[in-house]
C-alpha positions in Angstrom: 94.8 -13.0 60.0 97.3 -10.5 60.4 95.2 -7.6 60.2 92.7 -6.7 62.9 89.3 -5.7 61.8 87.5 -3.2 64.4 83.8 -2.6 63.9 82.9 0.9 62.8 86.6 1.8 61.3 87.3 3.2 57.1 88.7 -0.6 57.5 85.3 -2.4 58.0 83.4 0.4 56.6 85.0 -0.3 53.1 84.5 -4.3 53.8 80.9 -3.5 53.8 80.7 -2.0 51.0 82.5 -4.6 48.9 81.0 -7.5 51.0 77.2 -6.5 49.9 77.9 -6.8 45.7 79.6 -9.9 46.2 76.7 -11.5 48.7 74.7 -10.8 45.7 76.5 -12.5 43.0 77.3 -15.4 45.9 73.2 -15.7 45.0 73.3 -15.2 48.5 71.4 -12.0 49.0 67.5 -11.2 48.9 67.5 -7.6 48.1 66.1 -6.4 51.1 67.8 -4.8 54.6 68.7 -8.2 55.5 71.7 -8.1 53.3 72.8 -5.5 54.5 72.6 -7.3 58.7 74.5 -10.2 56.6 77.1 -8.2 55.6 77.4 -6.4 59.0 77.4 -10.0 60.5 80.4 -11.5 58.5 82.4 -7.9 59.5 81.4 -8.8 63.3 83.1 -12.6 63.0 85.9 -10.6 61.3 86.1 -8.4 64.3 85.8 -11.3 66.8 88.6 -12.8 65.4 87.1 -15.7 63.5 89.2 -17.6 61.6 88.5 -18.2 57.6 87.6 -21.7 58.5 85.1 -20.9 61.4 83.7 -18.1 59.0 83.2 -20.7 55.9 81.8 -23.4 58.7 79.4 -20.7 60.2 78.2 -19.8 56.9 77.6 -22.6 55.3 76.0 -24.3 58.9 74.1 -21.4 60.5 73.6 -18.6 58.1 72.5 -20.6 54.7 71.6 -23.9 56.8 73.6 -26.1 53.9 74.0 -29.7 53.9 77.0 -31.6 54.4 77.2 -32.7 51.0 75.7 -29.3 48.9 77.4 -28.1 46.1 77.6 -24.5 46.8 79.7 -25.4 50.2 83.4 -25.1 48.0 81.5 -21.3 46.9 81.3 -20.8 50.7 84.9 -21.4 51.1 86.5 -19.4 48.1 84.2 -16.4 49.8 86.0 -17.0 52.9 89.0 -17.2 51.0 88.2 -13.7 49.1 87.0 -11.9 51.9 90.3 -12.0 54.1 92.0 -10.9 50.5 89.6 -8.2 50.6 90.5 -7.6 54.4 94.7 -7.4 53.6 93.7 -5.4 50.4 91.6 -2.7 51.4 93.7 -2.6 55.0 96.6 -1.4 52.0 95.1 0.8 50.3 94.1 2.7 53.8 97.7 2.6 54.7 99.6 3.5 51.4 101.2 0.6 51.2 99.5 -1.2 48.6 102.4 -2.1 46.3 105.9 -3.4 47.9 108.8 -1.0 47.3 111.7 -3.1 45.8 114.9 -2.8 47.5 117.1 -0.5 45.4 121.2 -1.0 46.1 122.3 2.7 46.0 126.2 2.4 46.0 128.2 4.6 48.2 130.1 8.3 47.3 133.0 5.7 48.0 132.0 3.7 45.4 131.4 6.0 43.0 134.6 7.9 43.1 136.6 4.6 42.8 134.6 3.6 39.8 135.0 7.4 38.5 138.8 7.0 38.7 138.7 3.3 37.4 137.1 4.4 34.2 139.5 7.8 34.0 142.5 6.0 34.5 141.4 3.5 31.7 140.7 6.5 29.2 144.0 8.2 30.1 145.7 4.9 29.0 144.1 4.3 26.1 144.7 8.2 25.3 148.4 7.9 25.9 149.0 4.4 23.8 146.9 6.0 20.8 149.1 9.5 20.9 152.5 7.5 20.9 151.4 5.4 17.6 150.6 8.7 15.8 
């Protein structure tokens, strides 16, 4: 993960916030304060430096107790897979820099002048051939 995730930052502040709604449509949360310690939780393995493999694997092993071959395990994994999008999104947005800035090619006074003359020179000539068929 390229961004670092520090506990009580706007970064992981923001996290929690979109980390609760999506705990609940996971199915994942009760209703109660303990979704909110869940959320808080998967922030602290964000902060710790867990990867999005060690977050799915702890998740799917420790905090919902699923078995090796559940259904909802590929769910676990697209959550992992969301939540460090969330992490590089929201860590944008706090920045300013959530849209790229394409490269523009400004070309140089230099440029400019000798394209200025190019095109006069080429008017001038076609200026002078039209006023010697007349």
């Amino acid at each position: 993960m390229a961004v670092e995730v520090l506990t009580g930052t706007p970064l992981a502040e923001e996290l929690h916030k979109v980390v609760l709604p999506k705990l609940a449509t996971m199915g994942w949360s009760t209703g109660g304060m303990d979704d909110a310690a869940l959320a808080e939780y998967i922030i602290l393995m964000l902060a710790n430096g867990s990867t999005q493999d060690q977050i799915a694997s702890e998740i799917t092993n420790d905090l919902l107790d699923l078995a090796p071959d559940d259904p909802s395990i590929p769910s676990v994994t697209e959550f992992a897979n969301w939540l460090f999008g969330q992490v590089e999104t929201i860590y944008n947005q706090l920045n300013g820099s959530a849209m790229p800035i394409p490269a523009v090619e400004v070309p140089s006074i230099q440029e400019e002048a000798l394209q200025t003359s190019e095109q006069d020179a080429e008017m001038g000539d076609v200026a002078d051939s039209a006023q010697g068929s007349m």
